[in-house]
N, C-alpha and C positions, 0 to 999 in steps of 0.2 A: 571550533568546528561545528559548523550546523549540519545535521545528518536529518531524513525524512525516509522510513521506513514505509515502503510498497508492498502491499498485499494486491496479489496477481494471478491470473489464471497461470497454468503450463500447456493452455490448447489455444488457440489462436481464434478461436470464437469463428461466427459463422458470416461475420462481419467486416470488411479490409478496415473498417472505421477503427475496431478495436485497436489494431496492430497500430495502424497508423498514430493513435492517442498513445498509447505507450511507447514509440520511438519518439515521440515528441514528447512527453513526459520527462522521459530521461535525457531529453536532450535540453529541456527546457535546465531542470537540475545540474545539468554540469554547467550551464552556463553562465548559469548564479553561484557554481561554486560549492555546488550542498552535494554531500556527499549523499548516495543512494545508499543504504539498505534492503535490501530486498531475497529474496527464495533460492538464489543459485541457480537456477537453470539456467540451459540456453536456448529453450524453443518454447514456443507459442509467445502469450506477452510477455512472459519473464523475459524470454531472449530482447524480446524489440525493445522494451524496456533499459535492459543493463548494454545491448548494441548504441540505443541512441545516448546514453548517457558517454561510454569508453568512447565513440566516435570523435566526441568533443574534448575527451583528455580527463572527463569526470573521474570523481573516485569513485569505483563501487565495491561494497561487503554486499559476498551473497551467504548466506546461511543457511547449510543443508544436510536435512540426518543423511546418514551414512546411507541409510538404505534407499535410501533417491535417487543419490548419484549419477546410479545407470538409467534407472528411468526419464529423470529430467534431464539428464545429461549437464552435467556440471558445465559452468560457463567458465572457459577457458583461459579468458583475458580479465580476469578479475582482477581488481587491487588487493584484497585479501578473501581470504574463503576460507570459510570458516565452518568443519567439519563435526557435527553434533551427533548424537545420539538417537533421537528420536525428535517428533514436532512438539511435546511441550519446548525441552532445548532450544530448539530454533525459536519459537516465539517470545521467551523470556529472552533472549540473545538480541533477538530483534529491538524488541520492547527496552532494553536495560541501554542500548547503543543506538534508541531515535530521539532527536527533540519536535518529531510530529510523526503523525501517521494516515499512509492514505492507499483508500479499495479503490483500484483498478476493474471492473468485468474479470469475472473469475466465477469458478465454482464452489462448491461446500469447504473446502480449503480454503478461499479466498473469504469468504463470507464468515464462516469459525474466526478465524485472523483478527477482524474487523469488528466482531462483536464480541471479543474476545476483548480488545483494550476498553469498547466502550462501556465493557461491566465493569473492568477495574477504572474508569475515569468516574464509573456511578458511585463506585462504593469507595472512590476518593483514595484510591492505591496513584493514581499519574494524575498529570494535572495538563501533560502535551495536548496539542488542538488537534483534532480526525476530521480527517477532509475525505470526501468523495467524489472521483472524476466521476461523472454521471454522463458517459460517452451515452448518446441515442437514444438518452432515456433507459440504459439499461437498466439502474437501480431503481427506478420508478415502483414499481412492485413492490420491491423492498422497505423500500422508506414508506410506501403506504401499505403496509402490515407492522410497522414499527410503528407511527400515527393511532393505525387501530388498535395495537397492545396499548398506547399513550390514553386514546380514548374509553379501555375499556378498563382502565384502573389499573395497568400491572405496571406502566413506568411512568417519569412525567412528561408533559411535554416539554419542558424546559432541559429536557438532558436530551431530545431529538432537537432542540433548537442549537444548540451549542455544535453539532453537527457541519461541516460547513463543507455544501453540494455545490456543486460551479462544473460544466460542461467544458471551460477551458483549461489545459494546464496553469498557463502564466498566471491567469485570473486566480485558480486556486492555488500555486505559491503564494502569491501575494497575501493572500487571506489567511492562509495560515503561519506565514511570516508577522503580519499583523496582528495574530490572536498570539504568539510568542511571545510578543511582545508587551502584552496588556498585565 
């Protein structure tokens, strides 16, 4: 089983682009047969996300402390759900049951998430490939403040290179299907 863990807002951004890349995400996913991982919710992109993937017949694990539940609203048609404790729980959870991982638009949760695996891919705890759907330019900002940490000495740039950003889904399965495989 190849599974790919989504780090994802639970707001639907200000954007129908957003929504729309993550129902095509997950749809992209079940269609290849990769199981999702991802947050449990069922609204904003969490929802459009594990929507377009179940649509297709995908399998999806959502992983949610306990105390979310009500607020994200657990997604209902999951394949498993999986019930934690708190957000380290869920992101060891996540992290222990992906063979890749990728940021979606999202906020401090989605962002934490995402720079969360690429410290442990730095200090050589994983070795899975992190992709970034970069819908509209949203990470732009991001990735250049990561650049400028790269340029002012605190990481290198070869650990931002390893990084692999692509605006389409299909485009970025593939490339991280690809770097799975190297």
């Amino acid at each position: 089983m190849y599974a790919i863990a989504v780090f994802c807002g639970s707001r639907p951004g200000v954007r129908e682009e957003y929504m729309a890349a993550a129902d095509g995400f997950g749809r992209e996913l079940a269609a290849r047969e990769i199981t999702l991982v991802y947050g449990g919710g069922n609204i904003g992109l969490m929802g459009a996300l594990a929507d377009g993937a179940l649509d297709l017949g995908g399998q999806v694990i959502g992983v949610i402390p306990d105390f979310l539940r009500d607020r994200e609203v657990c997604h209902r048609g999951l394949t498993e759900c999986v019930v934690v404790d708190d957000l380290f729980e869920r992101k060891a959870i996540m992290i222990e049951r992906s063979d890749a991982f990728v940021a979606l638009p999202g906020g401090i949760g989605t962002l934490d998430e995402i720079l969360e695996v690429i410290a442990w891919r730095q200090l050589r705890q994983l070795r899975q490939p992190i992709g970034v759907l970069n819908v509209g330019g949203y990470f732009d900002a991001w990735l250049a403040c990561l650049r400028h940490a790269a340029d002012e000495g605190f990481l290198h740039h070869a650990e931002l290179e390893q990084l692999i950003v692509m605006r389409d889904p299909a485009d970025l399965i593939d490339a991280l299907l690809e770097a799975s495989h190297t």
